[in-house]
Jmol script that loads the backbone (N, CA, C; Angstrom):
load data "model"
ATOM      1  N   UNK A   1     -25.483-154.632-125.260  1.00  0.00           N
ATOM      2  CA  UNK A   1     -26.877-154.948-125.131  1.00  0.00           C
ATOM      3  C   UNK A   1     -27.444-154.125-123.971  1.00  0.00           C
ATOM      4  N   UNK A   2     -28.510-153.823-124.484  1.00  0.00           N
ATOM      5  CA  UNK A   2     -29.277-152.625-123.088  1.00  0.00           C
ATOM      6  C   UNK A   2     -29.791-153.901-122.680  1.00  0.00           C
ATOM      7  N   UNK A   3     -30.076-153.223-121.005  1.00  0.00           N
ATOM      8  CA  UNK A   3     -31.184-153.225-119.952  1.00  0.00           C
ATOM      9  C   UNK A   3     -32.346-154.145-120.669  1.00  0.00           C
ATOM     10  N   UNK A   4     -33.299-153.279-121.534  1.00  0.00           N
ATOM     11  CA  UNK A   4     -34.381-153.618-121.851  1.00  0.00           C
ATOM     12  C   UNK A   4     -34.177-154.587-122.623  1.00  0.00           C
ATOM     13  N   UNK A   5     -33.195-154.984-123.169  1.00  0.00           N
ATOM     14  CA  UNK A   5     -33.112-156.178-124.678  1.00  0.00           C
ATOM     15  C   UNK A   5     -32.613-157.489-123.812  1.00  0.00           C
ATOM     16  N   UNK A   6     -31.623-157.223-122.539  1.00  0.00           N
ATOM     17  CA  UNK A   6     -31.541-158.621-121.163  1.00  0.00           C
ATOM     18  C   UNK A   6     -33.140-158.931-121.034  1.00  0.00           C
ATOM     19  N   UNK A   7     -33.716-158.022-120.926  1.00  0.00           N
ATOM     20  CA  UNK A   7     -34.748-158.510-120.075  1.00  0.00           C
ATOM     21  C   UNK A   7     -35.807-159.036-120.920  1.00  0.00           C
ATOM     22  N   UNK A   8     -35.623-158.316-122.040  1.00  0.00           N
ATOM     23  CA  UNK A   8     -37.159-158.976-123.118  1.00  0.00           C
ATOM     24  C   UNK A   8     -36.342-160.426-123.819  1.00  0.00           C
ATOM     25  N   UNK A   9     -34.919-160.175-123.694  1.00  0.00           N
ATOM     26  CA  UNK A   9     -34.753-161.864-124.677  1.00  0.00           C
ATOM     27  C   UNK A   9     -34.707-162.780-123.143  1.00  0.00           C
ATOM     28  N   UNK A  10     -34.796-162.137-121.608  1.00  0.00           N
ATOM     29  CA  UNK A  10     -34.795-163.086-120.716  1.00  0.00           C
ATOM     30  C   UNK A  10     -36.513-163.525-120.736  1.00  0.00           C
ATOM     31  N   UNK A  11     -37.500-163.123-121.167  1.00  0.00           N
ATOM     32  CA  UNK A  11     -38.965-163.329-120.870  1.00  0.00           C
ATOM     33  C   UNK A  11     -38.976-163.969-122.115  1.00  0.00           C
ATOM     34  N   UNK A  12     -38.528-163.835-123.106  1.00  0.00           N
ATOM     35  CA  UNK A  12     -38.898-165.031-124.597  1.00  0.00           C
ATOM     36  C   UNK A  12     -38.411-166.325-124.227  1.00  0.00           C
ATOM     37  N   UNK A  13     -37.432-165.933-123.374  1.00  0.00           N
ATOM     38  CA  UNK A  13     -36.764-167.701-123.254  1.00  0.00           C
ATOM     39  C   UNK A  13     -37.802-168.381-121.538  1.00  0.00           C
ATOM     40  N   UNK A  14     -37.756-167.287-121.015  1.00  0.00           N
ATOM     41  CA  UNK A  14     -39.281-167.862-120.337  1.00  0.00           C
ATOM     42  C   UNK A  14     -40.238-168.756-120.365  1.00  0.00           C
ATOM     43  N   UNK A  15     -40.622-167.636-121.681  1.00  0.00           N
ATOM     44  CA  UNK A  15     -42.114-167.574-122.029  1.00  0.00           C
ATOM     45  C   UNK A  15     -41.763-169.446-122.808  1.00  0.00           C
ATOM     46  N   UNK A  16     -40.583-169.146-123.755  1.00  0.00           N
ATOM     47  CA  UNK A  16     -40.592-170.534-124.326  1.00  0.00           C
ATOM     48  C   UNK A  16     -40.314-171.547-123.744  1.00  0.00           C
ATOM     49  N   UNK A  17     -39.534-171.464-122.642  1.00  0.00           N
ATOM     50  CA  UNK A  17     -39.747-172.518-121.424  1.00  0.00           C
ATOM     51  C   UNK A  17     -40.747-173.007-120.736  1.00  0.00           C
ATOM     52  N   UNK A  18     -41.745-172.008-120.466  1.00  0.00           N
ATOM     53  CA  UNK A  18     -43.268-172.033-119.736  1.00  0.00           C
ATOM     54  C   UNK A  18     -43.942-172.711-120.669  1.00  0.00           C
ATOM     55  N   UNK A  19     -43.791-172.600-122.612  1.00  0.00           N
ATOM     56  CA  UNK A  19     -44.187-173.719-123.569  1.00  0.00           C
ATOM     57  C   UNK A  19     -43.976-174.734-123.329  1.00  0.00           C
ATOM     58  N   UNK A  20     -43.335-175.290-123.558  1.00  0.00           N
ATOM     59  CA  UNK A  20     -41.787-176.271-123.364  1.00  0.00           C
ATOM     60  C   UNK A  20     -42.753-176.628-122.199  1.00  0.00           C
ATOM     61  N   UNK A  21     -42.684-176.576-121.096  1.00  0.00           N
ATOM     62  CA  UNK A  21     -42.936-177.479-120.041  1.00  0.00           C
ATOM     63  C   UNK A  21     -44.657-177.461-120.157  1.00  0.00           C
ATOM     64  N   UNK A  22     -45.604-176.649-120.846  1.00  0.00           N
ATOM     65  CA  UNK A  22     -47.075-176.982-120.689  1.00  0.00           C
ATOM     66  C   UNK A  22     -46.852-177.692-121.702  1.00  0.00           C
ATOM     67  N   UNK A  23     -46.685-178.096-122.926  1.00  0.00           N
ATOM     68  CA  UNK A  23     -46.445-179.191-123.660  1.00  0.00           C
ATOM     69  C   UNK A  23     -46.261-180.552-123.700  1.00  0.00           C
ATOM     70  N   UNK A  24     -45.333-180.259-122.262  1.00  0.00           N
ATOM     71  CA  UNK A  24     -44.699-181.935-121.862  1.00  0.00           C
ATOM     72  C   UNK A  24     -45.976-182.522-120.913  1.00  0.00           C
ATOM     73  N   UNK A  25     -46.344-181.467-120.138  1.00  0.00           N
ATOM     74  CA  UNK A  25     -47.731-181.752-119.114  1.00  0.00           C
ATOM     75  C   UNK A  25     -48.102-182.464-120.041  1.00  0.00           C
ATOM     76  N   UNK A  26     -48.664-181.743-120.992  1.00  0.00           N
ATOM     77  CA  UNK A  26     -50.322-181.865-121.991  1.00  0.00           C
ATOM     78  C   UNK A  26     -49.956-183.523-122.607  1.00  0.00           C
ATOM     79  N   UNK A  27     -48.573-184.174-122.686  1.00  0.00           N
ATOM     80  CA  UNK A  27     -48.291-185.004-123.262  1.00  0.00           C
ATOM     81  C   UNK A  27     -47.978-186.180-122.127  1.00  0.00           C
ATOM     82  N   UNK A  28     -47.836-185.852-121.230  1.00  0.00           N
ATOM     83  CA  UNK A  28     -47.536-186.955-119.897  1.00  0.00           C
ATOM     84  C   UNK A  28     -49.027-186.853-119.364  1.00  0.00           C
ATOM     85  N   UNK A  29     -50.244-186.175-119.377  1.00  0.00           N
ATOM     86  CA  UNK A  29     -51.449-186.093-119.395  1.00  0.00           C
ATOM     87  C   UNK A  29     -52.425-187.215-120.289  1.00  0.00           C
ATOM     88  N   UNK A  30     -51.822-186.945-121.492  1.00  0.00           N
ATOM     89  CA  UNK A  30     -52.154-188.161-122.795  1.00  0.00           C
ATOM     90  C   UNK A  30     -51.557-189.466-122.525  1.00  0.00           C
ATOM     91  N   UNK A  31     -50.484-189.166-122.415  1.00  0.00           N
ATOM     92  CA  UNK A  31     -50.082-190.862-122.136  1.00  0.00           C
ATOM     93  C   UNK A  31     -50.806-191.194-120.871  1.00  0.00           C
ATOM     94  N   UNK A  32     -50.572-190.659-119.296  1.00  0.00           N
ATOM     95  CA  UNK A  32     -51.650-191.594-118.283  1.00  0.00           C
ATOM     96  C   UNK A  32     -52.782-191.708-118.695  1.00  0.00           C
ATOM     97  N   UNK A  33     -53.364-191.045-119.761  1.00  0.00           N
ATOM     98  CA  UNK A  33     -55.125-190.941-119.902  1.00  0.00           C
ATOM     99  C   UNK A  33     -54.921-192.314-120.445  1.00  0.00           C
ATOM    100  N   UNK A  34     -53.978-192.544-121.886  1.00  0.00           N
ATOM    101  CA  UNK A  34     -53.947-193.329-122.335  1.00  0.00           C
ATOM    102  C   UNK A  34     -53.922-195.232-121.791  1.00  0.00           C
ATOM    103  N   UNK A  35     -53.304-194.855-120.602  1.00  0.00           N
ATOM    104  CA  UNK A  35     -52.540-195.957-120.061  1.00  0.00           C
ATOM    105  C   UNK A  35     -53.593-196.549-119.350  1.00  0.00           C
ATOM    106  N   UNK A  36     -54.620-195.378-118.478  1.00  0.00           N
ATOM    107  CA  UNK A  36     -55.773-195.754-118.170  1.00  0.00           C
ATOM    108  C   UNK A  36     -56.397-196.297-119.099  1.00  0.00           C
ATOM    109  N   UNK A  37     -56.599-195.714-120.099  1.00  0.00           N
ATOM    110  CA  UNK A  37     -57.781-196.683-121.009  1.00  0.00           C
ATOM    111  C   UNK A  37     -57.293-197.868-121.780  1.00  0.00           C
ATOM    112  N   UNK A  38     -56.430-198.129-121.605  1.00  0.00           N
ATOM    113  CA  UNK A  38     -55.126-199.495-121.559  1.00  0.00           C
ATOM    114  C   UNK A  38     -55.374-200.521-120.683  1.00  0.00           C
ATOM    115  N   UNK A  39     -55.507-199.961-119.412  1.00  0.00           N
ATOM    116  CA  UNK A  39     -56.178-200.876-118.270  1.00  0.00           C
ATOM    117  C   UNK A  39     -57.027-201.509-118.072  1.00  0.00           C
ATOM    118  N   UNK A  40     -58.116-200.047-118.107  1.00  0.00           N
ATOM    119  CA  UNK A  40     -59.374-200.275-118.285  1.00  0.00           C
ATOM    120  C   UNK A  40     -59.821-201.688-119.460  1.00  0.00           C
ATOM    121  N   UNK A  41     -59.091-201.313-120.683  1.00  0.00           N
ATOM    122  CA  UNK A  41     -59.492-202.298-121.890  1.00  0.00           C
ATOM    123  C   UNK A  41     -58.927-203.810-120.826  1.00  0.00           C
ATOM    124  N   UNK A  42     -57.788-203.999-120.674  1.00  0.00           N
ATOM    125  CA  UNK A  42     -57.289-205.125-120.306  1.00  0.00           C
ATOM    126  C   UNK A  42     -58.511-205.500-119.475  1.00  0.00           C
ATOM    127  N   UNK A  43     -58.542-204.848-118.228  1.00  0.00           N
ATOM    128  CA  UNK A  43     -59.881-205.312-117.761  1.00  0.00           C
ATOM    129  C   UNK A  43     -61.166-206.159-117.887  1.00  0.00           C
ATOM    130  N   UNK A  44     -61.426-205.457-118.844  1.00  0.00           N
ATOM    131  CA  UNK A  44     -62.746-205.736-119.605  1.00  0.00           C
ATOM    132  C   UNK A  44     -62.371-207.196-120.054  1.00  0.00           C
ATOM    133  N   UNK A  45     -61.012-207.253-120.613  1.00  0.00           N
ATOM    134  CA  UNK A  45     -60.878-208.542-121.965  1.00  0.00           C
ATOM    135  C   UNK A  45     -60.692-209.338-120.647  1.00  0.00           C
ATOM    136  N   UNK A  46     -60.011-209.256-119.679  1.00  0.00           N
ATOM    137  CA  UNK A  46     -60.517-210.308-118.892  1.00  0.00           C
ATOM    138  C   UNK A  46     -61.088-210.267-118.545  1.00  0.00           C
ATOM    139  N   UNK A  47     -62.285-209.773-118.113  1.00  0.00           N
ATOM    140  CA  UNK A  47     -63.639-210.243-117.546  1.00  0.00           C
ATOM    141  C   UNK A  47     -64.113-211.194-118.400  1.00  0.00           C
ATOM    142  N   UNK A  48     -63.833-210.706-120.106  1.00  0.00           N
ATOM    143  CA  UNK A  48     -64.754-211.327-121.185  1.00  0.00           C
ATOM    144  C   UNK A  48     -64.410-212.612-121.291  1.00  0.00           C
ATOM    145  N   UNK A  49     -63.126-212.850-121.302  1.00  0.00           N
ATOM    146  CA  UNK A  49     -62.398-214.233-121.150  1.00  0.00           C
ATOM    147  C   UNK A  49     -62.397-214.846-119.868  1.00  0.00           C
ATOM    148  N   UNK A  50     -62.699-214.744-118.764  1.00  0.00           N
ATOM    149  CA  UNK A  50     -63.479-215.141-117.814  1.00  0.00           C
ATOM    150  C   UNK A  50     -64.910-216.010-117.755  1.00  0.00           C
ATOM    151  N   UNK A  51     -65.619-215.112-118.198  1.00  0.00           N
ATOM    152  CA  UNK A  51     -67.210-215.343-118.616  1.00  0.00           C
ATOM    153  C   UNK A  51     -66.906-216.288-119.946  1.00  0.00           C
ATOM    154  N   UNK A  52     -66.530-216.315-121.134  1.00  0.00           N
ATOM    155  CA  UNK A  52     -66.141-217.304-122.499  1.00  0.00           C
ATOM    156  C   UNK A  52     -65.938-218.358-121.528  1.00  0.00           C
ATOM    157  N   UNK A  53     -65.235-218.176-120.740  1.00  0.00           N
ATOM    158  CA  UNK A  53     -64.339-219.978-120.295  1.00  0.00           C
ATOM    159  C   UNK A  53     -65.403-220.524-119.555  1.00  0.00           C
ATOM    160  N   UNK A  54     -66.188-219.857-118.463  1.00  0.00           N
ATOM    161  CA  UNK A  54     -67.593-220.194-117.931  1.00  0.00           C
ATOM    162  C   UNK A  54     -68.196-221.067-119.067  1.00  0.00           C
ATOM    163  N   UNK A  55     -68.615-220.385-119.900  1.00  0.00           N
ATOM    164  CA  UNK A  55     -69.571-220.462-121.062  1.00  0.00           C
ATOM    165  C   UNK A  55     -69.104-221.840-122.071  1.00  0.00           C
ATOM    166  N   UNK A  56     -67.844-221.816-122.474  1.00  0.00           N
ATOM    167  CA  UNK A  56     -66.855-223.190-122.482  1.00  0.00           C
ATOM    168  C   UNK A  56     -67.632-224.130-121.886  1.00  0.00           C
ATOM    169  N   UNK A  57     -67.465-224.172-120.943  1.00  0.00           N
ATOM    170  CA  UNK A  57     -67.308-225.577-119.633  1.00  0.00           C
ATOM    171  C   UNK A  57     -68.273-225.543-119.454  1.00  0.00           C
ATOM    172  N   UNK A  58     -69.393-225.111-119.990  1.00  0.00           N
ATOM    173  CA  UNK A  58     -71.071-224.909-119.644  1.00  0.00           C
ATOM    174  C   UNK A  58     -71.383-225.996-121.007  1.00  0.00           C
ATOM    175  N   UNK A  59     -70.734-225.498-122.166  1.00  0.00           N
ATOM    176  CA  UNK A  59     -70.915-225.742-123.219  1.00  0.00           C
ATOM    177  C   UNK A  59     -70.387-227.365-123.501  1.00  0.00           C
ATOM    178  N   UNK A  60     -69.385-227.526-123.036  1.00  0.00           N
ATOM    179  CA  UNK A  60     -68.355-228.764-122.919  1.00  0.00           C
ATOM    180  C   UNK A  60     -68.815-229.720-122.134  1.00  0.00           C
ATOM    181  N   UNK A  61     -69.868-229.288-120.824  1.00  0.00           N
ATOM    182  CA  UNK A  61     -70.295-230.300-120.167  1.00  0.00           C
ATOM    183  C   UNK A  61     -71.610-230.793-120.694  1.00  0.00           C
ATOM    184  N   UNK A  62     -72.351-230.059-121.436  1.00  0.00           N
ATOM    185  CA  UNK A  62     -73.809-230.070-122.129  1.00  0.00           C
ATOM    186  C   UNK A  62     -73.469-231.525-123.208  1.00  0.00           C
ATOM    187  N   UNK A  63     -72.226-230.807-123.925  1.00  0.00           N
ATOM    188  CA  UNK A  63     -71.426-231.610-124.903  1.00  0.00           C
ATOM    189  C   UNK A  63     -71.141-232.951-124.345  1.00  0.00           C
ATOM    190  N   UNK A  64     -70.708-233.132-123.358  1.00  0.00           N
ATOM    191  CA  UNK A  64     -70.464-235.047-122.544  1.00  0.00           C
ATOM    192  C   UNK A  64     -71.683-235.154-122.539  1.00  0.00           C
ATOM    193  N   UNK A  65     -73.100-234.498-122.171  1.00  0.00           N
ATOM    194  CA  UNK A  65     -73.841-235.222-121.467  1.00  0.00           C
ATOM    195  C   UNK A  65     -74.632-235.572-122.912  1.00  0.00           C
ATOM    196  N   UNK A  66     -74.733-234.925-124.140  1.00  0.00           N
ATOM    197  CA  UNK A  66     -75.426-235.309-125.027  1.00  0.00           C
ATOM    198  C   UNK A  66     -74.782-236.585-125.790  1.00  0.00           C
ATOM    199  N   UNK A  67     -73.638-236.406-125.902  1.00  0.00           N
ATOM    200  CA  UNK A  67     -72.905-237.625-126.146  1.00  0.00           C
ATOM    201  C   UNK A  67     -73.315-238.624-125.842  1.00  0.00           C
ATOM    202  N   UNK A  68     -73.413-238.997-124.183  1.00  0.00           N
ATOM    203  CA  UNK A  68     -73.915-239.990-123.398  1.00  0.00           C
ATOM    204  C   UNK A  68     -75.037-240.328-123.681  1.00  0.00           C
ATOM    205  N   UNK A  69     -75.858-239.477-124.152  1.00  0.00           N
ATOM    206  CA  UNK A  69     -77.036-239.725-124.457  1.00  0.00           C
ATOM    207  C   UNK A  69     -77.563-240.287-125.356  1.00  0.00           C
ATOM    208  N   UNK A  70     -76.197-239.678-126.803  1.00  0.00           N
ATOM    209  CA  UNK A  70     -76.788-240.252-127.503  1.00  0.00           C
ATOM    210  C   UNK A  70     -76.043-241.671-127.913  1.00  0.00           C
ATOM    211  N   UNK A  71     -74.971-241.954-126.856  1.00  0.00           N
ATOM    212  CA  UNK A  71     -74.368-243.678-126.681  1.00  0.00           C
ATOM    213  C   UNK A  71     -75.884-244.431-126.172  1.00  0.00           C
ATOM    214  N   UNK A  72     -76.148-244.073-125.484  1.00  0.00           N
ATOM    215  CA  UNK A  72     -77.627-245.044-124.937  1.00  0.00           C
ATOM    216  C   UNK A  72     -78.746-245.135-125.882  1.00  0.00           C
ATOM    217  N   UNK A  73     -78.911-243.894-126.678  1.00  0.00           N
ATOM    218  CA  UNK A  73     -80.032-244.480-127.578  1.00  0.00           C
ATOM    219  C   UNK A  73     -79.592-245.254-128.670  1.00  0.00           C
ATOM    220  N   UNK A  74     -78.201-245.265-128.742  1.00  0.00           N
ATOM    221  CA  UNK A  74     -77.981-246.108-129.940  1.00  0.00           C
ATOM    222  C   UNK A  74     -77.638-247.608-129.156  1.00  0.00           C
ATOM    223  N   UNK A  75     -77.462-247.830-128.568  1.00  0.00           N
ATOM    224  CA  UNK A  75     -77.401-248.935-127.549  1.00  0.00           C
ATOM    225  C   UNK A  75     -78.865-249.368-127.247  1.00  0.00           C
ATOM    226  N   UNK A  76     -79.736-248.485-127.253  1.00  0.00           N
ATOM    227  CA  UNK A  76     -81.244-249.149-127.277  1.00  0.00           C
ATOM    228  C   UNK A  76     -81.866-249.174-128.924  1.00  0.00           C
ATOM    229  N   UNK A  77     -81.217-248.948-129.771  1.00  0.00           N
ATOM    230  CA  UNK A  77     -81.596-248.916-131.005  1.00  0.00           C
ATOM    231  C   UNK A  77     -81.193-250.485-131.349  1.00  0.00           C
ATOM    232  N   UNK A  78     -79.865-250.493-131.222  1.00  0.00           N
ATOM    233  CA  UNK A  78     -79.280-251.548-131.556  1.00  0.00           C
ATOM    234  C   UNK A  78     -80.027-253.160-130.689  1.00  0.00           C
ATOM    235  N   UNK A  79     -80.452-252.957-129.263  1.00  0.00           N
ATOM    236  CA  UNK A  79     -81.065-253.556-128.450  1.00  0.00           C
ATOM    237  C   UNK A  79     -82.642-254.109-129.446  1.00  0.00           C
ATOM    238  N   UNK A  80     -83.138-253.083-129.983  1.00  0.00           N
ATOM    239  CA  UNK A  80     -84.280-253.318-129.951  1.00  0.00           C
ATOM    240  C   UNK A  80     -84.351-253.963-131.646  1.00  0.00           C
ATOM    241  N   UNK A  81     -83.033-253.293-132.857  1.00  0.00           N
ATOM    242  CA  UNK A  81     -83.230-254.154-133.599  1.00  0.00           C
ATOM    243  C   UNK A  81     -83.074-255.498-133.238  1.00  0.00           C
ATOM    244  N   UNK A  82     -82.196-255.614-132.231  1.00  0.00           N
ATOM    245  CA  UNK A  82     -82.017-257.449-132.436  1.00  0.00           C
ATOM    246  C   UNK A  82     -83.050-258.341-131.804  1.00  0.00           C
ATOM    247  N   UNK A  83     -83.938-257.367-130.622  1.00  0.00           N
ATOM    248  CA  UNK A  83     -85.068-258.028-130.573  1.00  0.00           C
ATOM    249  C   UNK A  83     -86.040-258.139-131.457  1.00  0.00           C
ATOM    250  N   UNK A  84     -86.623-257.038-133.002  1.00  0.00           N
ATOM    251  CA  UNK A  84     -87.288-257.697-133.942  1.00  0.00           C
ATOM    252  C   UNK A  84     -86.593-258.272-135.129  1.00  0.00           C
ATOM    253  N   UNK A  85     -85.501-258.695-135.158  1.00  0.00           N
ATOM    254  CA  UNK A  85     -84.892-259.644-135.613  1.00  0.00           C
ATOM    255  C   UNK A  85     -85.367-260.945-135.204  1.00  0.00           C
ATOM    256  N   UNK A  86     -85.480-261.161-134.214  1.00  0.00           N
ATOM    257  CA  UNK A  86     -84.946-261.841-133.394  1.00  0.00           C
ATOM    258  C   UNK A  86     -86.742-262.571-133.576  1.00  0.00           C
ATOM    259  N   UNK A  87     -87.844-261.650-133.454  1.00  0.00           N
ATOM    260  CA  UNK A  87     -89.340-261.670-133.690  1.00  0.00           C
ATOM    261  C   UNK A  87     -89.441-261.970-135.177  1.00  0.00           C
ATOM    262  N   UNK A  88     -88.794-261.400-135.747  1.00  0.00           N
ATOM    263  CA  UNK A  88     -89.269-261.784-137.438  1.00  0.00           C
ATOM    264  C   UNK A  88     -88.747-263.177-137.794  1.00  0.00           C
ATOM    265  N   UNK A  89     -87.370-263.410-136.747  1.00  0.00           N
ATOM    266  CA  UNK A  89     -87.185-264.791-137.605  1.00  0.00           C
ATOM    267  C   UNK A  89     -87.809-266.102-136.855  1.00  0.00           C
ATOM    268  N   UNK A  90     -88.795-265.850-135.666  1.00  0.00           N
ATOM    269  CA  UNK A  90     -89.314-266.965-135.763  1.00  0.00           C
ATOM    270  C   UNK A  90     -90.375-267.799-136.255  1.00  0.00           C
TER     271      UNK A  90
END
end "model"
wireframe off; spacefill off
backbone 0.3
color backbone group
């Protein structure tokens, strides 16, 4: 093997090494991008599930208080039939 044929099959295996490793960049590049926007998402879903559970317990307490509310009007419903009952039968 000449001189010149060491040296041009030493620059192909180079050159395909210098591939070889911008490849792996370009792909360990994609995955952190990825991983970031992995985060980022997680993020978000908890914030969102944060704010839902707010919104819950906003919702849940509205929910007791109408309840209550509407125990008393039926407690004054019931009150007030038995007072015209109570008018009609005398």
């Amino acid at each position: 093997m000449t001189s010149d044929m060491t040296v041009k099959a030493a620059l192909e295996a180079l050159n395909k090494a210098l591939n070889q490793l911008d490849n792996e960049v370009d792909r360990q590049v994609e995955a952190s991008r990825g991983a970031t926007e992995a985060e980022a998402e997680l993020n978000r879903m908890i914030d969102d599930r944060a704010r839902i559970a707010q919104e819950l317990d906003g919702a849940q307490d509205r929910a007791n208080r109408l309840e209550e509310a509407n125990r008393e009007v039926s407690r004054r419903l019931v009150t007030a039939m038995e007072t015209i009952r109570a008018v009609l039968d005398r």
